[in-house]
N, C-alpha and C positions, 0 to 999 in steps of 0.2 A: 493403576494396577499394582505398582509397585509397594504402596503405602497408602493402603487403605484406611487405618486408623489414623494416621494423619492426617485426613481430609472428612472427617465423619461430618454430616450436617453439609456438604458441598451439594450441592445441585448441577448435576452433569447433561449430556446429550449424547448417548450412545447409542450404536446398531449394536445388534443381536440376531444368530441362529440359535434357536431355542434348542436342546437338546434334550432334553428331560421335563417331561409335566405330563406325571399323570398320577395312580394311586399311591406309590412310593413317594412323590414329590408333596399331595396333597393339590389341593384345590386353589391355596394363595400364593405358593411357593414353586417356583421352576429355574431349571439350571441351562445355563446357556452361555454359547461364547461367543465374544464380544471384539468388537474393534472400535476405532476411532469413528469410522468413516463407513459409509454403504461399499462394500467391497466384494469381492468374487464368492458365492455359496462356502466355498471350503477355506477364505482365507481370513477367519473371525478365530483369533486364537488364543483369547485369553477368556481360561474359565470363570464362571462366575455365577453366582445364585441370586435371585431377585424375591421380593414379598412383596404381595399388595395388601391394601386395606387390612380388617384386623390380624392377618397372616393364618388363621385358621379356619372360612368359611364368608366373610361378610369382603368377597373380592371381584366384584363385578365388572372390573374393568377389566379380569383377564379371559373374560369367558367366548370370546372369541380367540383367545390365542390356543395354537395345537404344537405339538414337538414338530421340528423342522420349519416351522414359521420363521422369514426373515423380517426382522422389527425396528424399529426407532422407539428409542425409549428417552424420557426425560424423567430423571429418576435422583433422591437422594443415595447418598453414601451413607451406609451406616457400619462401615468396620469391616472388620474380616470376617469369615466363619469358616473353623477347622470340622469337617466332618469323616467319617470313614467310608472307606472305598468299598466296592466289593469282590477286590482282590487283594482286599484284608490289610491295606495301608490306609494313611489317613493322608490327606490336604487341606489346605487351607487355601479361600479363595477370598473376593470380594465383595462382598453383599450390598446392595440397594435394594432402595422400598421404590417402585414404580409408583410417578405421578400423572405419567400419560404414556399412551404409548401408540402408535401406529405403524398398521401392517405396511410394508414394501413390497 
């Protein structure tokens, strides 16, 4: 979490509560926070945004997942991604591209 671009191309094993996917996020792209480990609904606390397949429409693997879904994901690192808030700050989080993933 700490040094995303550090680790780009690493292959991880993370849980997720999804918190964001839907028309704003797009179809291959959703935001969600994340922990090591399967841990308590509220205790996943570091943000992060994931893509599947071509990140614009051809992402079949997530069409079962909904906002507030808890996940196991197996997933590359692909860097950071700084975007803006909509209370008009920006952050920067951790991105992965999704290679499997499964509900809990």
């Amino acid at each position: 979490m700490k040094k995303p671009d550090s680790n780009i191309d690493k292959n991880v094993i993370i849980y997720a509560k999804v918190t964001q996917f839907d028309s704003a996020t797009g179809p291959c792209i959703f935001r969600a926070d994340v922990a090591h480990a399967h841990v308590g609904k509220y205790d996943y606390e570091h943000n992060s945004m994931f893509t599947a397949g071509d990140g614009l429409s051809d992402c079949d693997i997530l069409d079962d997942v909904l906002a507030d879904d808890i996940i196991q994901v197996t997933a590359t690192v692909t860097g950071s991604l700084s975007y803006d808030t909509q209370i008009g700050g920006s952050t920067t989080v951790p991105k992965f591209e999704v290679i499997k993933l499964k509900q809990l």
